[in-house]
LOTI-902929 format. One line per field, with one value per residue: x, y, z of N, C-alpha, C in turn; residue number from 1. Coordinates in steps of 0.2 Angstrom, whole numbers, plus 5000, padded with zeros to 4 digits. Example, Ala and Ser with C-alpha at 12.3 -4.5 7.8 and 13.67 -1.06 7.14 Angstrom:
! LOTI-902929
npx (5066|5064) $
npy (4972|4989) $
npz (5039|5035) $
capx (5062|5068) $
capy (4978|4995) $
capz (5039|5036) $
cpx (5066|5064) $
cpy (4984|5000) $
cpz (5039|5039) $
num (1|2) $
! end
This chain:
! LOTI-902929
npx (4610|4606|4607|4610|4617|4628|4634|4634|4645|4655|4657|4662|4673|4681|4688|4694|4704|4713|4725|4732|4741|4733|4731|4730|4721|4708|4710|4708|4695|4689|4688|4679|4666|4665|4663|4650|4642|4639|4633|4632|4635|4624|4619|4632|4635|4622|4623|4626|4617|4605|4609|4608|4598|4588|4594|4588|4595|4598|4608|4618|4625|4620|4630|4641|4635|4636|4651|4655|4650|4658|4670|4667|4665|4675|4685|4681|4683|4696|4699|4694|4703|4714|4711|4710|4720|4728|4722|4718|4732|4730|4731|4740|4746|4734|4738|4743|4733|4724|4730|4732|4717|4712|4720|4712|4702|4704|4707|4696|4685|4694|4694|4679|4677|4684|4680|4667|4667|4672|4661|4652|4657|4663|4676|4689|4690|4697|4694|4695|4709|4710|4700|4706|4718|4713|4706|4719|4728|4721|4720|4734|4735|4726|4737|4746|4740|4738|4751|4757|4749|4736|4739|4730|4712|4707|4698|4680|4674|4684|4686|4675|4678|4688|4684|4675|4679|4689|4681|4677|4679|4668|4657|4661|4658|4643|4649|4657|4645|4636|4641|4646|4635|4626|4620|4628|4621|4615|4626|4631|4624|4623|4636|4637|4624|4633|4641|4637|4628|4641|4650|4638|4636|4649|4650|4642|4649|4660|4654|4652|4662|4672|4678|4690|4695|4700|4710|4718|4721|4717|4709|4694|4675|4666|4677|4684|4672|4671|4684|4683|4672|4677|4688|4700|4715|4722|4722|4730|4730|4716|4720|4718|4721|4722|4713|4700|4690|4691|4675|4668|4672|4668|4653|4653|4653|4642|4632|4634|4643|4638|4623|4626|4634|4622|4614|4623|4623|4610|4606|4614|4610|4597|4601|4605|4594|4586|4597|4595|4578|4580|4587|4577|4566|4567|4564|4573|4585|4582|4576|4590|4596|4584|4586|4598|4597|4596|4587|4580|4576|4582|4585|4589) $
npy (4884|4870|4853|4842|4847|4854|4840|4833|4844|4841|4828|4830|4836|4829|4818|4828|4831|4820|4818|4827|4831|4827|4835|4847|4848|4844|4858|4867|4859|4865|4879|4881|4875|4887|4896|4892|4896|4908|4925|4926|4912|4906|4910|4910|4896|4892|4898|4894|4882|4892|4896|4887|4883|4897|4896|4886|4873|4858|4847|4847|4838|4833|4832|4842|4852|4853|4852|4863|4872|4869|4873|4886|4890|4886|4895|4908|4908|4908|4919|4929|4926|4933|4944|4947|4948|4957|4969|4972|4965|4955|4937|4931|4919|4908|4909|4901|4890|4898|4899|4886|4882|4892|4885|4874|4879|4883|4871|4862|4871|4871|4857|4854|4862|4858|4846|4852|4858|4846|4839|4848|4850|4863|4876|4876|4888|4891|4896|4899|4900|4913|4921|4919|4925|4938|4941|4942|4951|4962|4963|4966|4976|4986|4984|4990|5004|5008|5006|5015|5025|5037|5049|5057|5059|5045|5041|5038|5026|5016|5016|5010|4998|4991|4988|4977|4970|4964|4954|4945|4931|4925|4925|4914|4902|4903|4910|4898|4888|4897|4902|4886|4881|4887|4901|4913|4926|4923|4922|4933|4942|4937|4942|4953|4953|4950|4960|4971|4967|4960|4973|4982|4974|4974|4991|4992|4986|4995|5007|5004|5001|5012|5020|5011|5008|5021|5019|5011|5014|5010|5014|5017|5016|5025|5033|5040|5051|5055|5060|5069|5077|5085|5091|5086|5077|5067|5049|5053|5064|5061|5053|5050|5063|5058|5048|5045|5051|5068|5077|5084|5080|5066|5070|5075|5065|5057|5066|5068|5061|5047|5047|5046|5034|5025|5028|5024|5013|5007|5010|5002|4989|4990|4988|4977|4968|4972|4965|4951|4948|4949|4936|4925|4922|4922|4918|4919|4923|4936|4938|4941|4952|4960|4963|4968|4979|4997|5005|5015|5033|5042|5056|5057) $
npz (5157|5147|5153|5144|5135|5140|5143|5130|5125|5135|5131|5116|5121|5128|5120|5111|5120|5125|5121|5131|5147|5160|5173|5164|5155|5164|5170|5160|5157|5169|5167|5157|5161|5171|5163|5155|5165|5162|5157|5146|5140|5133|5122|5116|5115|5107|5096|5084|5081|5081|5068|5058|5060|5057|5043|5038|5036|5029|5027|5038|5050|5067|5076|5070|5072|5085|5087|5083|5090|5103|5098|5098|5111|5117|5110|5113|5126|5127|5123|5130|5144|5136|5133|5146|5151|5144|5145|5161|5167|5174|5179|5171|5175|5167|5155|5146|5146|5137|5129|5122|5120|5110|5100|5101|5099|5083|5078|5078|5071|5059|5054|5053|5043|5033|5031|5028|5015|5007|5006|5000|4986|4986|4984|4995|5005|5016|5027|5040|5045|5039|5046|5058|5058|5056|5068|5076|5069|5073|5087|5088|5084|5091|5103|5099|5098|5114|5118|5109|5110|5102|5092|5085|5083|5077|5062|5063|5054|5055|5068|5071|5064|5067|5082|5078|5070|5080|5090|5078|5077|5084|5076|5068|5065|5060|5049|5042|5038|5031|5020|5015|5014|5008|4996|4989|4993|5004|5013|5009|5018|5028|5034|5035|5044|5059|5059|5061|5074|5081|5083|5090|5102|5106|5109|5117|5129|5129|5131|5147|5153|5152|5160|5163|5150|5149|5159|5154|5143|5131|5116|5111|5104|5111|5120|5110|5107|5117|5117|5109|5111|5122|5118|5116|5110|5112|5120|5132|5139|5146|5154|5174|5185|5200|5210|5205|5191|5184|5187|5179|5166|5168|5168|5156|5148|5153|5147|5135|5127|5131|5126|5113|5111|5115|5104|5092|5095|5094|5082|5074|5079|5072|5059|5060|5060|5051|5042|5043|5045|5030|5027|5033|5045|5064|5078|5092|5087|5085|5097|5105|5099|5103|5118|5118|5114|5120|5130|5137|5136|5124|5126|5139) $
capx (4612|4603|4611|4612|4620|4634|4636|4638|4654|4661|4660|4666|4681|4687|4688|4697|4709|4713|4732|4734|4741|4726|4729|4729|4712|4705|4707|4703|4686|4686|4685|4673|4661|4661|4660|4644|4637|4640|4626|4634|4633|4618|4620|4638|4636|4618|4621|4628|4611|4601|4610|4607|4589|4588|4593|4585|4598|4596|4614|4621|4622|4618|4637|4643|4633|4639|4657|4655|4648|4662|4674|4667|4664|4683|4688|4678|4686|4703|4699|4693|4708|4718|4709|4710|4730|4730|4718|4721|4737|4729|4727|4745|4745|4732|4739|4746|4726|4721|4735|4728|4712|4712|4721|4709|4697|4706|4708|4692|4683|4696|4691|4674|4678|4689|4673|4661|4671|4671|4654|4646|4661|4665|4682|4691|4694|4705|4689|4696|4714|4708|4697|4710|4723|4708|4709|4726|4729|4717|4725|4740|4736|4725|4740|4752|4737|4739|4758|4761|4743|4734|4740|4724|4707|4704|4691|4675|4673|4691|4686|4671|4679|4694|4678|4671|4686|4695|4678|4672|4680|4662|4655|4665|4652|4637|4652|4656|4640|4634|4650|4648|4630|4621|4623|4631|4616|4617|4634|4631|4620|4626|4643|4632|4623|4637|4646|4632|4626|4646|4650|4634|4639|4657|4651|4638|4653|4664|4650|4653|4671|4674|4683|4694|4697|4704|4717|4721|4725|4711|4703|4686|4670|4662|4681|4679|4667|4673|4690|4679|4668|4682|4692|4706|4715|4725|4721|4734|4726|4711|4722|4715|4726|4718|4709|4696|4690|4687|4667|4668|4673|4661|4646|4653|4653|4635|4627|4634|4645|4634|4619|4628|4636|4615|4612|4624|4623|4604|4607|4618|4604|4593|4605|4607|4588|4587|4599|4591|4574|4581|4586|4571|4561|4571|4563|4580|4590|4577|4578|4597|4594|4582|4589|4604|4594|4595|4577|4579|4575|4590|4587|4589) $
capy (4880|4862|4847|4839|4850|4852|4833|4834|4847|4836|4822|4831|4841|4825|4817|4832|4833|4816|4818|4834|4830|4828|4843|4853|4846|4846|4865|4869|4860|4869|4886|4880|4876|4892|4899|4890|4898|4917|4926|4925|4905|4901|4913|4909|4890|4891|4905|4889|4881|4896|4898|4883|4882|4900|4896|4876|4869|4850|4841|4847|4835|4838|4832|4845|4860|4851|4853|4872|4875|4868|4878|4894|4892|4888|4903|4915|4907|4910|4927|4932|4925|4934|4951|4951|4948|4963|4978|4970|4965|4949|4932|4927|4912|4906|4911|4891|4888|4900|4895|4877|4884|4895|4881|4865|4880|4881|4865|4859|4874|4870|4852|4856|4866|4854|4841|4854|4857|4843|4835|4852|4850|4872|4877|4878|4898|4893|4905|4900|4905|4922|4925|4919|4931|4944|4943|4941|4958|4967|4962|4969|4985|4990|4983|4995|5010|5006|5008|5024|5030|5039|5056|5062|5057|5042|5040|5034|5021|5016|5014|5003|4992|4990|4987|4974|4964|4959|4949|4941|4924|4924|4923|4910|4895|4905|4910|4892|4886|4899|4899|4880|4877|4893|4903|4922|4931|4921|4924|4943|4947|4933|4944|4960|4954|4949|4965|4974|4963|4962|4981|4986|4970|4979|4997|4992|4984|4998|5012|5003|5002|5018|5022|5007|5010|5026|5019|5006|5018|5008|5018|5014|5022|5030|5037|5043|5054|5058|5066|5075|5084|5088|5095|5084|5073|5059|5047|5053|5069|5060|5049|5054|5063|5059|5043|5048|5055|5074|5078|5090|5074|5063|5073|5077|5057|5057|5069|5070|5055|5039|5046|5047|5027|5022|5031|5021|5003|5004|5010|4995|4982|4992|4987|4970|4967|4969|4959|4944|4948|4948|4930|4924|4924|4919|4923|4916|4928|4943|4941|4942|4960|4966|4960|4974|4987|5000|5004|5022|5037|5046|5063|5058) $
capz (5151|5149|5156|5139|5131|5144|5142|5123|5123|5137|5128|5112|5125|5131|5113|5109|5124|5126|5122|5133|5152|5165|5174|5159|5153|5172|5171|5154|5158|5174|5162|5153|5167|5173|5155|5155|5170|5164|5154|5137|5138|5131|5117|5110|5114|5104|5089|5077|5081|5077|5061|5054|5058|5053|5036|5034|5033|5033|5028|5041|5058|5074|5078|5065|5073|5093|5086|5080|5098|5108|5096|5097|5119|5116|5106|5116|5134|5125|5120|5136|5146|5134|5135|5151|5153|5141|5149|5168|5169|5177|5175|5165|5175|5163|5146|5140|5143|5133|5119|5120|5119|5105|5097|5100|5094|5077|5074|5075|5066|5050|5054|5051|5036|5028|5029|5023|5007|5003|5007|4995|4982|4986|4984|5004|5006|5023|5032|5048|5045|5037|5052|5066|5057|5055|5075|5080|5067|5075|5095|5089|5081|5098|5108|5099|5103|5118|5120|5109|5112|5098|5092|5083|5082|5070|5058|5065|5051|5054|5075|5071|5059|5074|5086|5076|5069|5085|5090|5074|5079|5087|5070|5061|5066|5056|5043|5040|5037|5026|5014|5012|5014|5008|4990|4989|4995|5012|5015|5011|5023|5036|5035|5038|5049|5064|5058|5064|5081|5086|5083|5096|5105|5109|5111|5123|5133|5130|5135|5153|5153|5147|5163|5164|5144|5148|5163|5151|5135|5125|5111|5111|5101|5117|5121|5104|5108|5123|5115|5102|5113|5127|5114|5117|5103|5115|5126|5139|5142|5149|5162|5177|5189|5208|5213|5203|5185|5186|5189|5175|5162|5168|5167|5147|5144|5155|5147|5129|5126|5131|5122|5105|5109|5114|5097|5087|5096|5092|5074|5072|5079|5067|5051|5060|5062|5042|5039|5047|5039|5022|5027|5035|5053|5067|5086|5095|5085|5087|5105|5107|5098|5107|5122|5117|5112|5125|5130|5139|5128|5121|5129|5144) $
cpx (4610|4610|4615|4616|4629|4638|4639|4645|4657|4663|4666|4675|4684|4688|4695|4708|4713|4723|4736|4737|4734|4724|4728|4722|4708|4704|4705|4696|4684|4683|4681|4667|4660|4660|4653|4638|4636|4633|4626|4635|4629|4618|4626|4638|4629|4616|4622|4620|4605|4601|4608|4599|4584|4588|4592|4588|4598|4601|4618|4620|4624|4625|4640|4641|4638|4647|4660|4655|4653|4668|4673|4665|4670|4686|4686|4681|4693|4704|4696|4698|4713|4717|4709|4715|4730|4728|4720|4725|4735|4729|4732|4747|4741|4734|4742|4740|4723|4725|4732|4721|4708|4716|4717|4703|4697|4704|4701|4685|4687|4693|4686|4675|4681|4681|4666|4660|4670|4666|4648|4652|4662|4673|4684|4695|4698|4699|4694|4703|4714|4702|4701|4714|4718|4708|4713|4730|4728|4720|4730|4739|4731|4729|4746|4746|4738|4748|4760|4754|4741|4735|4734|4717|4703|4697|4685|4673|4678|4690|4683|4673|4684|4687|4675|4676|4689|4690|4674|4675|4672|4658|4657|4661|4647|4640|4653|4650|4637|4638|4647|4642|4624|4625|4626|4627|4618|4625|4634|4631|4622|4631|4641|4630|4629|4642|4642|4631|4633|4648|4644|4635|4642|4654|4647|4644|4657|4660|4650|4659|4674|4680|4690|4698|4701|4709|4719|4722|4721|4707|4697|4681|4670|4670|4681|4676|4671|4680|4688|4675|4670|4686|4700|4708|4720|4725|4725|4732|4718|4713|4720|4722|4727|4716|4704|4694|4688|4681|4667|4667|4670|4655|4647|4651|4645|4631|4627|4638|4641|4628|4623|4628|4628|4612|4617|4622|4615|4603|4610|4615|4599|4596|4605|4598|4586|4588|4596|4586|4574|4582|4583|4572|4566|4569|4569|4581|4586|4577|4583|4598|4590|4583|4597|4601|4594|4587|4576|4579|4584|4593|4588|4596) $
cpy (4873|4859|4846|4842|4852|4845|4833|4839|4843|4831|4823|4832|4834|4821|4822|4835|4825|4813|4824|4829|4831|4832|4850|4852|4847|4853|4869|4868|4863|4879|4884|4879|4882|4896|4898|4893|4906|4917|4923|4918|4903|4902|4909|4902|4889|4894|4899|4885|4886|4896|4896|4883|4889|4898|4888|4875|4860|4845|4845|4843|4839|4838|4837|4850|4859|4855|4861|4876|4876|4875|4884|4895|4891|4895|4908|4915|4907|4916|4932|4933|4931|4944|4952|4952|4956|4968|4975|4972|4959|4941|4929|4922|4906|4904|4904|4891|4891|4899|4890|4876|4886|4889|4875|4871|4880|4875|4860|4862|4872|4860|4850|4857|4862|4850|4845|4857|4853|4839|4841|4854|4858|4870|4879|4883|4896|4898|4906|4903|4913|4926|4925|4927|4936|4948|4946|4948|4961|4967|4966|4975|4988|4988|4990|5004|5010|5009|5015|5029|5035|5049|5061|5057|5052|5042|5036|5027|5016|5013|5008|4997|4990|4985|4980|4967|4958|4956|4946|4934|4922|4920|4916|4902|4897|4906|4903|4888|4890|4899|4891|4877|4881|4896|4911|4924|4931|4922|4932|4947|4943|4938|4951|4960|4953|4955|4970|4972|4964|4967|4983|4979|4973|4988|4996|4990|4991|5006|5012|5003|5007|5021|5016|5007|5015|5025|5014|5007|5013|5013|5015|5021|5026|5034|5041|5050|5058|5066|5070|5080|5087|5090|5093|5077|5068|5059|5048|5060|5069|5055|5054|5056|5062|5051|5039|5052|5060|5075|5080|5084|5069|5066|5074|5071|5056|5058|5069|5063|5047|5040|5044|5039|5023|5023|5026|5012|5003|5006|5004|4989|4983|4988|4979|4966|4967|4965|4952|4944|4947|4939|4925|4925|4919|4922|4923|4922|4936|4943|4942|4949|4963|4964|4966|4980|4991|5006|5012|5029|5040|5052|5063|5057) $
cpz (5152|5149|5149|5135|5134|5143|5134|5121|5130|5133|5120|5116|5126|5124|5111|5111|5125|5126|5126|5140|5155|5168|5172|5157|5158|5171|5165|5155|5163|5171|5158|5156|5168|5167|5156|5159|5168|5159|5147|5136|5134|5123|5112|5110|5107|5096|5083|5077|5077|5070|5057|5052|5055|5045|5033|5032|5034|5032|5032|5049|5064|5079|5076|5071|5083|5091|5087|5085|5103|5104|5097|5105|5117|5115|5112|5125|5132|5123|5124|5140|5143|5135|5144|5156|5151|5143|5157|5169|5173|5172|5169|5168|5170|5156|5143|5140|5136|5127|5117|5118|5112|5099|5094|5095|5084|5074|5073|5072|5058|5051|5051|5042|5031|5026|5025|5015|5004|5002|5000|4989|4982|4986|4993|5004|5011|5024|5038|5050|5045|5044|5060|5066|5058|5065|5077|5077|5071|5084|5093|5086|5088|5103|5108|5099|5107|5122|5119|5111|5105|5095|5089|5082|5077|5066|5061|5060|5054|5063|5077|5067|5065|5078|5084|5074|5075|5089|5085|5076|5083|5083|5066|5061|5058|5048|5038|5037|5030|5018|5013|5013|5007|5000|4993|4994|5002|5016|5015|5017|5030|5040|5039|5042|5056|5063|5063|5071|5084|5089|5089|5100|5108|5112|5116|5130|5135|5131|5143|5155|5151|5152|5163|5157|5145|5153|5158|5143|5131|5120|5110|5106|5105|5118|5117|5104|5113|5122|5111|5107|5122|5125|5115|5111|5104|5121|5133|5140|5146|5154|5167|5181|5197|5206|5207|5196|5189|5183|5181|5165|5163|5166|5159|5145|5147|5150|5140|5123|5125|5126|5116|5107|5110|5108|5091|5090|5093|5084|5070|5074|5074|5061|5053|5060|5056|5040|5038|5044|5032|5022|5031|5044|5060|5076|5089|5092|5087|5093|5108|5104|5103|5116|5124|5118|5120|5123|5132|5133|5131|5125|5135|5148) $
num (1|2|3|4|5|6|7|8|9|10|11|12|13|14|15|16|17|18|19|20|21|22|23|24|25|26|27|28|29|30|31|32|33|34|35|36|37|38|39|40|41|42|43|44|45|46|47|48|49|50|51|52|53|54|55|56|57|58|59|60|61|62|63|64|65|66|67|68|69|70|71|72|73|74|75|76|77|78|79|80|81|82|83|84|85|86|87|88|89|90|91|92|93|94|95|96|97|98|99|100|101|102|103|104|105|106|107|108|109|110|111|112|113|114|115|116|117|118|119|120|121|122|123|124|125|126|127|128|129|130|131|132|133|134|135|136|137|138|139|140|141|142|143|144|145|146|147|148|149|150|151|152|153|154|155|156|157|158|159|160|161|162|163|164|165|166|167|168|169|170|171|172|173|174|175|176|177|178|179|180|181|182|183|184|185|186|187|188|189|190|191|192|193|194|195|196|197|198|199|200|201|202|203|204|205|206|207|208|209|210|211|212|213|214|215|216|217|218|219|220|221|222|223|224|225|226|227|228|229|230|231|232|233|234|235|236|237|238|239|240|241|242|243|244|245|246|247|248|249|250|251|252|253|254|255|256|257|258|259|260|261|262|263|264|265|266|267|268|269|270|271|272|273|274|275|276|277|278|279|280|281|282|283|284|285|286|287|288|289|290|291|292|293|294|295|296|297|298|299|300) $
! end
């Protein structure tokens, strides 16, 4: 992560934090530093940058896009901490950060919005409300999976839409911008595309965690899969009962399982890698695809 750009959401975060306690804002920024160092920095501080310069936009400033950045490292370090109370069980010493977090991210996502309405004379949809709720649904209907656990196999449409929903707060910088800068078209395909990129975003996660998914009663695509061709139709018959998954139920998820979730994550960079095309050329954004894509053949 360049320096300069570390220095620009300091300067915004203290700006932002400046009526919080000192020890509270000290550790907030200390999540944030390390946010900065993971992989996924560079990307989710820089997607708002892309977008714009994706779709040439030119009244928009370069404080506007800074703002968008620091909001969406927020949101994404308060929906990490939060996921990771919920599948762990760890880490609810944190949970006031991530409230305040997810918070400061709101406020200066509708911020934004408020000013971008009224600077291109659009009506204010409230995006940021309809995508926080869009979330915070989505948290609680795979919390309450989770508890009663799943009695039959839901719809695969129905898993990706789940999949996809409970990280578009990711999205809502590109969302913003397009909505209030951009006509229909760009908003179409903007929606399209981040529906796409997220969804094989999550499955590629949840292709690796598929064990921990199944001690932690998560329905996932690749489980999914798993219940389908183990011929089983709830997640509690795949708890393990040893140390250990049974040999028998790995090799199923190896050998027949993972291919299919390689098979749709790359279908879904595919649908997301149109989208982008229809709204022009963008290497930045095209390297963060093929970057996803899994490179190994299928049959293997």
């Amino acid at each position: 992560m360049r320096k300069s750009r570390e220095k620009q959401l300091h300067a915004l975060f203290k700006k932002e934090t400046i009526n919080l306690p000192v020890k509270i804002a000290c550790l907030i920024w200390k999540n944030i530093k390390l946010f900065l160092k993971s992989k996924s920095a560079k990307e989710v501080v820089n997607i708002n940058y892309f977008w714009a310069k994706l779709l040439r936009i030119k009244d928009l400033k370069n404080s506007e896009i800074n703002s968008l950045s620091l909001a969406t490292a927020e949101g994404w370090i308060a929906y990490s901490i939060i996921d990771d109370i919920n599948d762990k069980n760890n880490g609810s010493d944190l949970l006031a950060i991530a409230n305040i977090m997810s918070r400061l991210a709101f406020n200066t996502f509708r911020d934004c919005e408020v000013s971008f309405a009224a600077r291109n004379h659009k009506v204010d949809k409230n995006l940021c409300l309809r995508i926080f709720n869009m979330v915070d649904q989505s948290c609680y209907i795979e919390s309450l999976d989770k508890k009663y656990f799943s009695k039959r196999l839901i719809n695969k449409n129905i898993c990706l839409e789940k999949t996809f929903k409970k990280s578009i707060g990711y999205a809502l910088g590109p969302i913003l911008i397009t909505y209030y800068f951009c006509g229909v078209r760009q908003q179409k395909y903007t929606y399209k595309f981040f529906k796409n990129y997220i969804t094989a975003r999550q499955l590629h996660d949840d292709g690796l965690d598929w064990k921990e998914d199944i001690i932690e009663n998560n329905l996932t695509m690749p489980l999914r899969f798993l219940l389908a061709e183990s011929g089983y139709k709830n997640l509690k018959h795949l708890q393990p009962t040893e140390s250990n998954l049974d040999v028998q139920m790995i090799q199923i998820y190896t050998k027949r399982c993972l291919p299919k979730t390689y098979k749709l994550i790359n279908s879904r960079l595919d649908e997301a890698l149109l989208n982008l095309q229809i709204l022009g050329k963008s290497p930045d954004i095209s390297n963060i695809l093929d970057k996803l894509r899994i490179k190994i053949p299928l049959n293997k």
